[in-house]
C-alpha positions as CSV (number, residue, x, y, z in Angstrom):
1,X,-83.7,75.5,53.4
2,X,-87.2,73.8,54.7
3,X,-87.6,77.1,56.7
4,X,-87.1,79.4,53.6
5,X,-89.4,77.4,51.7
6,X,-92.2,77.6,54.3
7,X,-91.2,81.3,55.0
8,X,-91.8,81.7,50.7
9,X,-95.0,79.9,50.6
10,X,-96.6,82.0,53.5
11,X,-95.4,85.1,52.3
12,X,-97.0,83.7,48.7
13,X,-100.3,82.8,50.7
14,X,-100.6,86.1,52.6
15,X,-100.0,88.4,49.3
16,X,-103.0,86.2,47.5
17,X,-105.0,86.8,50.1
18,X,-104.3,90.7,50.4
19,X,-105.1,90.2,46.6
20,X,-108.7,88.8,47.5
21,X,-109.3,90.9,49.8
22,X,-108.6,94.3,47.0
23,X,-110.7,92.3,44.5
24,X,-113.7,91.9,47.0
25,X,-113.4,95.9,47.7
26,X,-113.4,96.8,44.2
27,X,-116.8,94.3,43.8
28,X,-118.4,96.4,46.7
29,X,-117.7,99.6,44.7
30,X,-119.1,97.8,41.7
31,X,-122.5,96.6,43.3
32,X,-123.2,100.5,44.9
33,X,-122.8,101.3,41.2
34,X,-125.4,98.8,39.7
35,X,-127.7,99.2,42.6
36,X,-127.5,103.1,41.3
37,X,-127.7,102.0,37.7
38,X,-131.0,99.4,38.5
39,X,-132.8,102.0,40.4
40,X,-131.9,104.7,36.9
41,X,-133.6,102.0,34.5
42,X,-136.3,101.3,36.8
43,X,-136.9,104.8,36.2
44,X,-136.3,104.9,32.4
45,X,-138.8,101.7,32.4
46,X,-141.5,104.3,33.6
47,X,-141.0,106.7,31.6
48,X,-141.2,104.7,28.4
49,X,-144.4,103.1,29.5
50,X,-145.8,107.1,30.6
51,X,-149.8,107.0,30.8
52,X,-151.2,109.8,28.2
53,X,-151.1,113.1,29.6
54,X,-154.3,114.1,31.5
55,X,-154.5,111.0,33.7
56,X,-152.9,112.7,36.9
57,X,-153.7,110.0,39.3
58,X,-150.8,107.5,37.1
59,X,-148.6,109.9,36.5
60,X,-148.3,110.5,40.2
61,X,-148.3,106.7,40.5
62,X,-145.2,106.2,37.4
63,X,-143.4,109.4,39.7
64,X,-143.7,107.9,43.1
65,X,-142.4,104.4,41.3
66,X,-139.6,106.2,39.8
67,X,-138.1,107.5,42.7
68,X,-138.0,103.8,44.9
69,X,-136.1,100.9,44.1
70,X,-138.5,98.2,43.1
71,X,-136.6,95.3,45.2
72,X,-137.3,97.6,48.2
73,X,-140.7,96.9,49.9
74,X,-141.7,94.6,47.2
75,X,-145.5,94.3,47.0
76,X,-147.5,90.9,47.7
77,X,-149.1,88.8,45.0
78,X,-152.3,89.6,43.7
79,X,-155.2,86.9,44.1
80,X,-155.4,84.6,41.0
81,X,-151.7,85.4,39.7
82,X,-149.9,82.1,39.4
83,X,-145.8,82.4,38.5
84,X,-143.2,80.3,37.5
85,X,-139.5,80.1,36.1
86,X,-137.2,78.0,34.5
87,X,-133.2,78.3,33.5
88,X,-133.1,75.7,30.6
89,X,-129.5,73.9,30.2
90,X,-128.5,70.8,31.8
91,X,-126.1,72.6,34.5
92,X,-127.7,71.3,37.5
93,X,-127.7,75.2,39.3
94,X,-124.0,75.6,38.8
95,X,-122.8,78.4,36.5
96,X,-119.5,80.0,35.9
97,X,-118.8,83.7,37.3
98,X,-119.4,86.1,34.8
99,X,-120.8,84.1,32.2
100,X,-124.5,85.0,31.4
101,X,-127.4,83.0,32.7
102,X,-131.1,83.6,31.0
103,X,-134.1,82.8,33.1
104,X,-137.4,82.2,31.3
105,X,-140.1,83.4,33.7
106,X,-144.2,82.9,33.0
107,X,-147.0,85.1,34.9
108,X,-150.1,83.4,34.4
109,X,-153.8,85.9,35.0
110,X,-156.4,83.2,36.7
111,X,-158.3,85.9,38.5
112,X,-161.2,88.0,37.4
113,X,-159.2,91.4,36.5
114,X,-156.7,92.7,34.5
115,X,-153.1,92.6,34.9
116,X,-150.8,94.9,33.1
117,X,-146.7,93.5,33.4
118,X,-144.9,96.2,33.7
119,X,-141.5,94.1,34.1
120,X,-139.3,92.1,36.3
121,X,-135.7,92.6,38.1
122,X,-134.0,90.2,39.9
123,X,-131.0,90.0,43.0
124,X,-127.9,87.4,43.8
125,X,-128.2,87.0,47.8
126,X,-126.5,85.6,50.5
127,X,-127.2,82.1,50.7
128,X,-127.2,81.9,54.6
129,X,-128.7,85.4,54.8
130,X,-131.2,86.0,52.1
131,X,-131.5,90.1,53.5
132,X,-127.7,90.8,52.6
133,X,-128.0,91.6,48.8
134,X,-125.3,91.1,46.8
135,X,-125.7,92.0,43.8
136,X,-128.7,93.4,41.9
137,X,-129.1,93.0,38.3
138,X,-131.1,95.3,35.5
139,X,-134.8,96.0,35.4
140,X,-136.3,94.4,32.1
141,X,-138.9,95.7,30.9
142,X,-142.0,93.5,29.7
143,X,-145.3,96.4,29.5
144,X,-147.9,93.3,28.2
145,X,-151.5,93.1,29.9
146,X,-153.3,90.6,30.5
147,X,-156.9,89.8,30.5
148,X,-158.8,87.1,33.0
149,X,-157.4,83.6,32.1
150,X,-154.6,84.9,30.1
151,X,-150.9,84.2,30.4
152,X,-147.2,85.9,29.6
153,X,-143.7,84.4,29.2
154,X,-140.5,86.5,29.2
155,X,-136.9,86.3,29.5
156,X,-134.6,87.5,32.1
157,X,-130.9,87.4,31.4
158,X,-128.2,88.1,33.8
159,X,-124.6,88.4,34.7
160,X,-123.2,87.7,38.4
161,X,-119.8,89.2,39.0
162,X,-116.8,87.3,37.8
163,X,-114.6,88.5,40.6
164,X,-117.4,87.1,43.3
165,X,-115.9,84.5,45.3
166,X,-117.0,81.1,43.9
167,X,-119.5,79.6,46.0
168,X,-123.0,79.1,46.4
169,X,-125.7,82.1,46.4
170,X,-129.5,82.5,46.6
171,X,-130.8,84.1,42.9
172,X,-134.5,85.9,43.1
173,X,-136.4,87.1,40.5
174,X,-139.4,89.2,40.8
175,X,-142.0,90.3,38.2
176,X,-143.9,93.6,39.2
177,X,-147.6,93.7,37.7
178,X,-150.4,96.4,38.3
179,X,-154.4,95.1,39.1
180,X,-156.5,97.4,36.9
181,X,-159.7,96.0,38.0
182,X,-162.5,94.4,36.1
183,X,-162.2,94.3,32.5
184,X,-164.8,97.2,31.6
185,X,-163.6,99.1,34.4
186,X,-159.9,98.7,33.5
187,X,-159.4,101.4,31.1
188,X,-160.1,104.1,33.9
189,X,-159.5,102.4,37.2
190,X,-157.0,103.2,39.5
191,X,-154.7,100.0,39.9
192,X,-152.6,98.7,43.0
193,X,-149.5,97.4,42.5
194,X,-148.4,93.6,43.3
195,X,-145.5,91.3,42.6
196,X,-145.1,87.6,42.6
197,X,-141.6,86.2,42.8
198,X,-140.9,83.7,40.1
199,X,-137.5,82.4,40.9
200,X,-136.2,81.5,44.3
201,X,-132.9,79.0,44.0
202,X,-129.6,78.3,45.3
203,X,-127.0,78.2,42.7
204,X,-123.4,77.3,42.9
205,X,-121.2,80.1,40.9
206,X,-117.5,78.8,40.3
207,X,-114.6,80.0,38.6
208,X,-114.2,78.2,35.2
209,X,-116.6,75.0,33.8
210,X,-113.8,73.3,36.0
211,X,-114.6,74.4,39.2
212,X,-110.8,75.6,39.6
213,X,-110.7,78.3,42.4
214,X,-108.4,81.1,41.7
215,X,-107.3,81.4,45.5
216,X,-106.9,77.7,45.3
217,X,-104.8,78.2,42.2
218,X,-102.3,81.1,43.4
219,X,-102.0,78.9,46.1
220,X,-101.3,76.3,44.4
221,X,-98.6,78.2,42.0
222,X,-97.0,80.0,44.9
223,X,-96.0,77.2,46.9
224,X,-94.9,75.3,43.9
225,X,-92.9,78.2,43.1
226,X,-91.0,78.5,46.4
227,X,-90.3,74.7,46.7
228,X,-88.5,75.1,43.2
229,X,-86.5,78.0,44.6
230,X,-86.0,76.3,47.9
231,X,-85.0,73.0,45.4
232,X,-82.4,75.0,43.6
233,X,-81.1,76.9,46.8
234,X,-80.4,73.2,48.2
235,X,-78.7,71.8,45.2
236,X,-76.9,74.5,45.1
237,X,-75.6,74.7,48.6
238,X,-74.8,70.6,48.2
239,X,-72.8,70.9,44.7
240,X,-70.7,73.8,46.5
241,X,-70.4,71.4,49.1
242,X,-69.0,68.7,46.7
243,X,-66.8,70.8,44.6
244,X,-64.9,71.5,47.8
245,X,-64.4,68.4,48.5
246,X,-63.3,67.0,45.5
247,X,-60.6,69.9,45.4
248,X,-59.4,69.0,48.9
249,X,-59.3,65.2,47.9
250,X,-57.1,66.2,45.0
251,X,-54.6,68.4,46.7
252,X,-54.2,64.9,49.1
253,X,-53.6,62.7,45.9
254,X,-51.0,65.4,44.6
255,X,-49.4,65.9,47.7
256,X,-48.7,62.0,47.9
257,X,-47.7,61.4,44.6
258,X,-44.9,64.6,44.9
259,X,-43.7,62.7,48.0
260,X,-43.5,59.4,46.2
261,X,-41.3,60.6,43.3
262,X,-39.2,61.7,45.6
263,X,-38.3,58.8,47.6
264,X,-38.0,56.7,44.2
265,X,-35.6,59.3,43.0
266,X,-33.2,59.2,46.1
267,X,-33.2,55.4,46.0
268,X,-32.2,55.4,42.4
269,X,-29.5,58.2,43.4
270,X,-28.0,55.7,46.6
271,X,-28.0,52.8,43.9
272,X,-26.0,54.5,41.6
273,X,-23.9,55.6,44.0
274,X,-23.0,52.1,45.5
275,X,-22.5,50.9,42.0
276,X,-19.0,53.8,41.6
277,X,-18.0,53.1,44.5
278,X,-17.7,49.1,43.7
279,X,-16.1,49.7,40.2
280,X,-13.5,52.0,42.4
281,X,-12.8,48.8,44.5
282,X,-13.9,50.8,47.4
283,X,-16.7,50.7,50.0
284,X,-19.8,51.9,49.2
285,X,-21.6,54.0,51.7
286,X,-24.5,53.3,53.8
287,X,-27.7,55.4,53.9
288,X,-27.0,57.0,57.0
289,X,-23.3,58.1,55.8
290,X,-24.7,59.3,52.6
């Protein structure tokens, strides 16, 4: 019965797993569609912030934008641009899978030239291996300028996948900002693109505000399920056991009792017997002549 039990909850063990293992395929499909879908409203960012027609150097700049990824080759920071971020909440960096998390990042201008935002995108990383992406979230668009001295604040909301597995994952977030030179000049200059990342933390994503893992749980369930049927399997081999027992025991007590009326009968019979024969004056016969 031990044996089937284990056999149960290893059989239990190995079908969550294949589960997991489904589940973490399905997510991969999932992130090669929103790496497609990032790179599509990067491109939709562009074209809503389009320069006016006749300016051919930025529309060959907005076109060659378009077609790369922005977290691909991501430019340096520009001199005098200071960044920051902030998630508010008292979580402590740990944040339920699926649920949405908003990040409030701030660019801050303390150079001598002009800064035009043109948004901000951000990535959930390996935590060991900050290269391996593993998911990338949607471009926001923010399309604010900013002169010398001058700052901006935005908000950056965002979703990690609620079939990742629950553990702990590096989040980046990176604002993208073009230099348009000195302030008379910036109308008509030709600006250089630069980024400054403005959030850079390890967070720990779990299952439910619990922390419950769900291979943890169909674990759990599984092997409680096969020690119940491995419970009632025993009983029911014992009580089978006892019923045949208690029948056996009976026929015995039956079997005696049959064999005791007996013996009381014949002695009354041999009694009676003796008691004729004396009335008729004659000798009564012993057991073994009866």
């Amino acid at each position: 019965v031990v044996a089937v039990a284990a056999v149960a909850a290893v059989v239990a063990v190995c079908a969550v797993l294949a589960r997991a293992e489904d589940e973490e395929a399905a997510v991969m499909e999932e992130m090669e569609a929103e790496l497609q879908a990032g790179a599509e409203d990067f491109e939709m960012g562009d074209a809503d912030m389009a320069p006016e027609a006749g300016d051919a150097a930025s529309e060959a700049r907005a076109r060659q934008r378009s077609m790369e990824h922005p977290l691909h080759d991501i430019p340096a920071p520009a001199p005098g641009a200071h960044a920051a971020c902030v998630i508010p909440g008292d979580h402590n960096m740990t944040f339920v899978l699926g649920d949405e998390i908003k990040a409030i990042g701030v660019l801050a201008n303390a150079g001598e030239t002009v800064f035009h935002v043109w948004g901000a995108m951000g990535s959930l990383n390996n935590a060991d291996t900050f290269s391996t992406y593993l998911q990338n979230f949607s471009y926001v668009v923010v399309n604010r300028t900013l002169a010398p001295g001058e700052e901006t604040s935005f908000v950056y909301p965002f979703s990690p996948y609620e079939r990742l597995e629950a553990k702990a994952y590096r989040v980046a977030l990176t604002v993208f900002y073009e230099d348009l030179g000195r302030p008379d000049m910036a109308a008509t200059a030709r600006g250089v693109m630069f980024a400054n990342t403005v959030l850079n933390e390890t967070l720990e994503l779990v299952e439910s505000a619990g922390g419950v893992d769900n291979r943890l749980f169909y674990s759990l369930f599984f092997t409680l399920l096969a020690g119940i049927v491995g419970g009632a399997l025993s009983y029911k081999m014992v009580f089978a056991r006892m019923r045949k027992s208690s029948a056996s025991s009976s026929s015995s007590r039956g079997a005696a009792a049959a064999s005791g009326e007996t013996g009381t009968q014949l002695k009354a019979d041999n009694e009676w017997i003796g008691e004729h024969f004396k009335m008729k004056g004659a000798r009564a016969p012993t057991a073994t002549e009866s």
